[in-house]
C-alpha positions as CSV (number, residue, x, y, z in Angstrom):
1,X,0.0,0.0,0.0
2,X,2.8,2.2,0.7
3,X,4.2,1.5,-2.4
4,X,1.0,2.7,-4.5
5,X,0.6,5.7,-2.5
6,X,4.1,6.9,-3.3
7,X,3.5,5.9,-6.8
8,X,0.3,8.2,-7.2
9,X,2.0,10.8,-5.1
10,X,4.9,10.9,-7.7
11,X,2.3,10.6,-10.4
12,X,0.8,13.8,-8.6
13,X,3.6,15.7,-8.2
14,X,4.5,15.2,-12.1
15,X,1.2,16.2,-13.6
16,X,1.1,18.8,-11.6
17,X,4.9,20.2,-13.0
18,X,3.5,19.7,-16.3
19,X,0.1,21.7,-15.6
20,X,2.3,24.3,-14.3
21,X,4.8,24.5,-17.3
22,X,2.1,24.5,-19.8
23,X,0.0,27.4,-18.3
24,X,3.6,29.1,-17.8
25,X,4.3,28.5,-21.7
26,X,1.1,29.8,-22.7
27,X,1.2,32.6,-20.5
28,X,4.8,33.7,-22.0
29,X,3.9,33.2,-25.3
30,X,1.3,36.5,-24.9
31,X,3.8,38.4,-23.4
32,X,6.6,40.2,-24.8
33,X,8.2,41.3,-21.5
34,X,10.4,38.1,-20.5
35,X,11.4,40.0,-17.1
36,X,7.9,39.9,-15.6
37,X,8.3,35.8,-15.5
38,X,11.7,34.9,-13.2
39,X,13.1,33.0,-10.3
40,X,14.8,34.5,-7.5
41,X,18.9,33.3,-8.7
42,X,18.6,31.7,-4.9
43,X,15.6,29.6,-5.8
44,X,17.1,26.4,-5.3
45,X,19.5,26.6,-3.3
46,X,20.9,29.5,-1.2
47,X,25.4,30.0,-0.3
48,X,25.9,31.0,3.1
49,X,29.4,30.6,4.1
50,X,30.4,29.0,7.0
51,X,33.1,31.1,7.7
52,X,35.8,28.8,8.6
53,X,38.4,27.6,6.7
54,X,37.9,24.5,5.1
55,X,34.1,23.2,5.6
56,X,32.4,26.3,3.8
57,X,33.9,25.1,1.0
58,X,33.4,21.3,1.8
59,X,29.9,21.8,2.3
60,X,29.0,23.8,-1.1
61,X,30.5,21.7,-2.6
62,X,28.4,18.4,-1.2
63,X,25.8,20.4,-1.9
64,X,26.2,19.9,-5.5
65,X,26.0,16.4,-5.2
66,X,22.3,16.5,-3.3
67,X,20.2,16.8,-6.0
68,X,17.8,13.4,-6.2
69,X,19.8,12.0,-8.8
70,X,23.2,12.1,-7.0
71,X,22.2,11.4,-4.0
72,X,23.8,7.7,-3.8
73,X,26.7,9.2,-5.8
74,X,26.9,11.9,-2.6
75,X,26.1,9.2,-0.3
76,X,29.8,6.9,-1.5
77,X,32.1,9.9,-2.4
78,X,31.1,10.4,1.7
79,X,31.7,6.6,2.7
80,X,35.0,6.9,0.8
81,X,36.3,10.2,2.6
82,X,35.0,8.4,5.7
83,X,37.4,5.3,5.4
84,X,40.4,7.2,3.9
85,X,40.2,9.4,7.0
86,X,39.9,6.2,9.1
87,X,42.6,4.5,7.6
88,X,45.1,6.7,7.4
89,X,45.0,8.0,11.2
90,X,44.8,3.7,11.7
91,X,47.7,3.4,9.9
92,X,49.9,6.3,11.7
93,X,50.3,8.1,8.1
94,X,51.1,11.3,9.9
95,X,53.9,9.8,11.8
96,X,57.1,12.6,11.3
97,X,55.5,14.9,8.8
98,X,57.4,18.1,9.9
99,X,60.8,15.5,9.7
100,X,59.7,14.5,5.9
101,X,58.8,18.0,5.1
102,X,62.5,19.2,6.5
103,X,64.0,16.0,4.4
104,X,62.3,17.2,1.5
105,X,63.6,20.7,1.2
106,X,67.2,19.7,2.0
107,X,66.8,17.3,-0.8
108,X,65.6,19.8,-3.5
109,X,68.9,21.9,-2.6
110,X,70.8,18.8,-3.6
111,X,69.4,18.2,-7.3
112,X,71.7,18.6,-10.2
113,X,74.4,17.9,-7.9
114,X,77.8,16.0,-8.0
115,X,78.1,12.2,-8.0
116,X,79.1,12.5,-4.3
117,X,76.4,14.6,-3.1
118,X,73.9,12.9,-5.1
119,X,75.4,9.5,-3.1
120,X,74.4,11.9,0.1
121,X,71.0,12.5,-1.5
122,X,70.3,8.5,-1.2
123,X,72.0,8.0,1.9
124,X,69.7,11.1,3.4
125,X,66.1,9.2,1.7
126,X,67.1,6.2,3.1
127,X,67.7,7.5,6.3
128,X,64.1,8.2,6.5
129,X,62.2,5.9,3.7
130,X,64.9,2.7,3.9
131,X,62.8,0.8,6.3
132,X,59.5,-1.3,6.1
133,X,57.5,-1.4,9.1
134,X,57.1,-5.1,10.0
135,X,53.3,-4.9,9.8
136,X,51.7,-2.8,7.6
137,X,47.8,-2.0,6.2
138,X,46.5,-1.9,2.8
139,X,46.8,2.0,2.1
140,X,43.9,3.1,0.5
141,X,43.8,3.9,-3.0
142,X,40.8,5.5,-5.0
143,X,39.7,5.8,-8.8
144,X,37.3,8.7,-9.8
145,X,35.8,7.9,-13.1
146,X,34.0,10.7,-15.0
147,X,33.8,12.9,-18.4
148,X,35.4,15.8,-18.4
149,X,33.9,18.7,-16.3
150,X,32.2,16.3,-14.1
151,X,33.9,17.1,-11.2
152,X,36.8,14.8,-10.8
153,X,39.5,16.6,-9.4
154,X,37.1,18.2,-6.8
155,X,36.1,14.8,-5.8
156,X,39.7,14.5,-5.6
157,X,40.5,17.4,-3.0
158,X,37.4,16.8,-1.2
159,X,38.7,13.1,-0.3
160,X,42.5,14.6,0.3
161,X,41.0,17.1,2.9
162,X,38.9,14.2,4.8
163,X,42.9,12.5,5.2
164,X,44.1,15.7,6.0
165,X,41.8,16.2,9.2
166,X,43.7,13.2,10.5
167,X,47.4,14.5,10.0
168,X,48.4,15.5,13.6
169,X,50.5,17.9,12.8
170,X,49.5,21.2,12.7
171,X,52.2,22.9,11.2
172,X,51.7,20.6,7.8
173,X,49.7,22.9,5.0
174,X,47.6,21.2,2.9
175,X,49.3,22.3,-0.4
176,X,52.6,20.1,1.4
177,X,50.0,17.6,1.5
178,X,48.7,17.3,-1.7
179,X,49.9,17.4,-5.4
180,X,47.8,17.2,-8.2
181,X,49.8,15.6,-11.5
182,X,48.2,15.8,-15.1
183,X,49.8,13.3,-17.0
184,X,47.9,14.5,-20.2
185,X,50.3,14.6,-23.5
186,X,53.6,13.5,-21.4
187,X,55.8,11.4,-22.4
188,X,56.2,8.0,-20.7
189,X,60.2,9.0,-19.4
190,X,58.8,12.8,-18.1
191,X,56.2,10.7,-16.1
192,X,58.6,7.8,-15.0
193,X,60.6,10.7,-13.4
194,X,57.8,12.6,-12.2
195,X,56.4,10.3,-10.2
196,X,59.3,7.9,-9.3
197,X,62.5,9.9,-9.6
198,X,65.9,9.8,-11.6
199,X,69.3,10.0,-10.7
200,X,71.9,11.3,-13.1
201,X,73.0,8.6,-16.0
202,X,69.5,7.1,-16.1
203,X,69.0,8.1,-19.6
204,X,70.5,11.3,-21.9
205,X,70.2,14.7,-19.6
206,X,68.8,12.9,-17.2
207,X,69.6,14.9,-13.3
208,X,68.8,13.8,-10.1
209,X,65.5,14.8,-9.6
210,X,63.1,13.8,-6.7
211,X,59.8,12.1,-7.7
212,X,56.0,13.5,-6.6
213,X,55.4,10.2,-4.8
214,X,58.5,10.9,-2.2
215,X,57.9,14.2,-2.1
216,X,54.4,13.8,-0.9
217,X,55.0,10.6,1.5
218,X,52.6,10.7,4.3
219,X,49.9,12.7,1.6
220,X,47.7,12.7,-1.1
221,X,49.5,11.8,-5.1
222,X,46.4,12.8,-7.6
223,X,47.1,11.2,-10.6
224,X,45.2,13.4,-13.0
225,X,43.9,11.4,-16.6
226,X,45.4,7.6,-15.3
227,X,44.2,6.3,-18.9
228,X,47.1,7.9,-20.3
229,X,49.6,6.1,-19.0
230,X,51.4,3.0,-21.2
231,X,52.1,-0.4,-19.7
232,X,55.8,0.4,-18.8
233,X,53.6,2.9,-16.2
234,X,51.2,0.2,-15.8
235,X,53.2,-2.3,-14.5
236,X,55.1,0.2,-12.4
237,X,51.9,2.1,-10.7
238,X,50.9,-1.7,-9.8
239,X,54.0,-2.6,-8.2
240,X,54.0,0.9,-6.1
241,X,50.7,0.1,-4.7
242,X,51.1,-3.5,-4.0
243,X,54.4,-2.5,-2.2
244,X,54.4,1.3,-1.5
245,X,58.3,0.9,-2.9
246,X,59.9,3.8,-4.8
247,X,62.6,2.5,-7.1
248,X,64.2,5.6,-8.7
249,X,65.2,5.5,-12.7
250,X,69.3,4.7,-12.4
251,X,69.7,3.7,-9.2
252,X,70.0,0.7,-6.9
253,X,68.2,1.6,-3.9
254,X,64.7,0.9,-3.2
255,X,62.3,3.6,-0.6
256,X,59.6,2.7,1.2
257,X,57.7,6.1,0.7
258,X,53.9,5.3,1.7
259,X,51.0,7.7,0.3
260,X,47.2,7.6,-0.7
261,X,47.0,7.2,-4.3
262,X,43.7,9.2,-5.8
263,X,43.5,8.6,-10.1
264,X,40.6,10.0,-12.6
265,X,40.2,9.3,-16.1
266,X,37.8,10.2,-18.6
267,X,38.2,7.0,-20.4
268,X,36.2,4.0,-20.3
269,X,38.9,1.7,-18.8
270,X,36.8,-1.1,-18.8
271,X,36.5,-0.7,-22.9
272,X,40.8,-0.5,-22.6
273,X,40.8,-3.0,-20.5
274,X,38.7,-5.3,-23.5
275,X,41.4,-4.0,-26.3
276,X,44.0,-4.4,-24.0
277,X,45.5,-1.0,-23.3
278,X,45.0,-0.9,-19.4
279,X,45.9,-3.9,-17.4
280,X,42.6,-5.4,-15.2
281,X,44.7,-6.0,-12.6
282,X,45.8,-2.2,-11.7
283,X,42.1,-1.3,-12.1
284,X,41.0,-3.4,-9.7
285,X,43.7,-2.7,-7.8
286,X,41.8,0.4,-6.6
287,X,40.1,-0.1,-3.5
288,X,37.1,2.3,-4.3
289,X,36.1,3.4,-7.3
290,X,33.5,6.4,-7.8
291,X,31.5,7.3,-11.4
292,X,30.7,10.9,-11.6
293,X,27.7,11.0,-14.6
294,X,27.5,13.5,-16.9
295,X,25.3,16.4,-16.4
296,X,23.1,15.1,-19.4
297,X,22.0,12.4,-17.7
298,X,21.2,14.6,-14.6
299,X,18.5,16.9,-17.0
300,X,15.7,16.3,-14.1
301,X,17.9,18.3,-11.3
302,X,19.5,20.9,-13.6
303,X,17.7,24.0,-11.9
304,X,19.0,23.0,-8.7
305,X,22.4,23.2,-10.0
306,X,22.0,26.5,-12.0
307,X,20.4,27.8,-8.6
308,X,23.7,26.3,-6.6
309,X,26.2,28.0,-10.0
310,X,24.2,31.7,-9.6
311,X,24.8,31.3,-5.6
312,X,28.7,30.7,-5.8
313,X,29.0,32.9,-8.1
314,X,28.0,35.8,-6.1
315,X,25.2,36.9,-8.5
316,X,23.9,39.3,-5.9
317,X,26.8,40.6,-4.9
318,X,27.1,41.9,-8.4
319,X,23.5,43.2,-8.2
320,X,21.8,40.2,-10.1
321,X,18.8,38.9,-8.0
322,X,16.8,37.5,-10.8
323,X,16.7,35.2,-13.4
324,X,13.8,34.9,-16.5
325,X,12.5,32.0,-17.3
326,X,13.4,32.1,-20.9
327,X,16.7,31.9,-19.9
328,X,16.5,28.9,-17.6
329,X,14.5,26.9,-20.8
330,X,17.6,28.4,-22.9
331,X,20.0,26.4,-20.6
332,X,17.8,23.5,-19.8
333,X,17.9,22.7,-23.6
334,X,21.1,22.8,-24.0
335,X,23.2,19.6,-24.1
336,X,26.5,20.6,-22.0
337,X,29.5,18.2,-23.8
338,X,31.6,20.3,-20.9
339,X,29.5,19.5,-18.0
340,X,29.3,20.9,-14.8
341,X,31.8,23.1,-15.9
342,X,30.8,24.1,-18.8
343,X,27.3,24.8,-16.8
344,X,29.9,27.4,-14.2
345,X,31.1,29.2,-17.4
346,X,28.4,29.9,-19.0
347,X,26.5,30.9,-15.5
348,X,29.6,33.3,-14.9
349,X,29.8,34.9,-18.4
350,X,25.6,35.4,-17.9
351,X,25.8,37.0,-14.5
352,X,29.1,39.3,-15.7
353,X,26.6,40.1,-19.2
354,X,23.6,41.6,-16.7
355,X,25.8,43.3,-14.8
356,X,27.8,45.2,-17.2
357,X,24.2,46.7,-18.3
358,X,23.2,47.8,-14.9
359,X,20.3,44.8,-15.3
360,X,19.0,42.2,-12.1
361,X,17.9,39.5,-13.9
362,X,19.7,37.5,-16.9
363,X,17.5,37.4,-19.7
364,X,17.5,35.0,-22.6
365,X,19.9,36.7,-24.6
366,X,22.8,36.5,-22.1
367,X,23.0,33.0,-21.9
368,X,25.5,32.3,-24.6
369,X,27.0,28.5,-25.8
């Protein structure tokens, strides 16, 4: 019974959308003056920040993710900052930040050195990164999947700052924390090095050069556009997380340099996976994956999130308070290959459009694709 009376509530609430919109069509169709139909640009959903450093931010952007449709997308990108949080304060991640951070910055003096200061430079790592603890956990690691736009790399900070609010430490900043790395159009050696380090003879011109993974030991490595990698990289990302062992290019000594591994993609790696171009057993190697859907397939919602793009960006702080209804069908019909961000730009350039002319409300015309 409960089931049927949710059914005909549904079936309610629908007609009655649709009742509404055709009167509204009919209405606008006599009427010349497209500013005398509007929503408030806070309709939906209304910004009010927090104040303090970190959760403002945290929270706007969870509130993205609340529309109906996202809801169980919200509900896992939460469950995942949950047990990365969890895990790394379990697994004593934290442990001699501040003497990692110092080792770090004594290192980066020592780059493009001589062959005996570069011998220092390992002798200095290994001082800190030589041992294995007997027992160790399984770090977690975490694969955002998503077209571009969708919100990858802010699912990617949001899950970095959950680990962060375990570091106990509180002279560690979060941009010592975490390093975002695109590995779009690099070449396989630039990202071998990147990542995992060289010393000098590697390969031609090669230097000593410390790797993002070292450098960020203890943190957060987001490895932006995984699907770009070739199998050399493959293989080598697997071993890392199997192990948590740094090898660097041209040199005998192995680091254990621990640190929660966060990849996106906008390729269908399970399609790769079929032709073989990505190895199955790195991508299940991931302990959580997350799918962000395009913001085609979230049509039903799409006023909440114009509501949410008006509120950040400070619309009425710029003296826009309104919105016509024209222009919300204008951006309702439009198919958004950009996504979400796409969406934030074309928001933006609307609100900067009314402004310039002294107007409170965007009309139809300054929505432009």
């Amino acid at each position: 019974m409960k089931k049927n009376f949710l059914s005909e509530y549904e079936e309610k609430g629908k007609f009655e959308a649709s009742l509404k919109e055709a009167i509204r069509t009919l209405v606008m169709e006599s009427i010349h003056d497209e500013s005398l139909f509007y929503k408030k640009v806070d309709w939906k959903y209304s910004f009010k920040s927090s104040g303090k450093k970190s959760s403002g931010e945290e929270n706007n952007f969870i509130s993205l993710f609340l529309d109906p449709s996202m809801r169980q997308v919200a509900s896992q990108i939460r469950y995942v900052c949950k047990q990365v949080k969890e895990s790394y304060r379990k697994l004593n991640l934290s442990k001699k930040l501040n003497d990692r951070f110092e080792l770090i910055k004594k290192l980066k003096s020592l780059e493009g050195k001589s062959e005996k200061q570069k011998n220092n430079m390992d002798e200095m790592i290994k001082d800190k990164f030589g041992e294995r603890p007997a027992e160790r956990g399984l770090i977690p690691s975490v694969l955002i999947e998503g077209e571009t736009g969708t919100g990858k790399t802010l699912v990617a900070e949001l899950i970095a700052k959950a680990a962060y609010e375990a570091v106990q430490n509180n002279k560690a900043r979060f941009e010592d924390f975490f390093c975002r790395f695109s590995i779009v159009n690099m070449a396989s050696d630039i990202v071998d090095s990147e990542l995992f380090e060289t010393r000098s003879g590697a390969y031609t011109d090669a230097i000593d050069r410390l790797g993002k993974i070292l450098s960020f030991a203890g943190g957060v490595v987001f490895l932006d556009e995984i699907g770009e990698i070739d199998a050399h990289l493959q293989a080598k990302l697997l071993l890392y997380l199997d192990r948590w062992l740094v090898q660097p290019a041209g040199s005998d000594e192995v680091f254990y340099a621990p640190a929660i591994i966060v990849a996106a993609t906008n390729r269908d790696l399970r399609r790769m996976i079929e032709k073989g171009k990505f190895r199955a057993d790195l991508y299940h190697r991931f302990k959580y994956k997350i799918h962000l859907p395009p913001l085609r397939e979230r049509k039903k919602d799409l006023r909440l999130l114009i509501s949410f793009c008006l509120s950040i960006s400070e619309a009425r702080e710029r003296g826009v308070e309104r919105i016509s209804l024209r222009a919300l069908e204008k951006l309702e019909s439009y198919h958004y290959p950009g996504n979400f961000r796409e969406l934030m730009q074309i928001i933006e350039k609307a609100v900067h459009e009314a402004s310039s002319r002294k107007r409170d409300i965007i009309l139809e015309r300054d929505i432009q694709f």
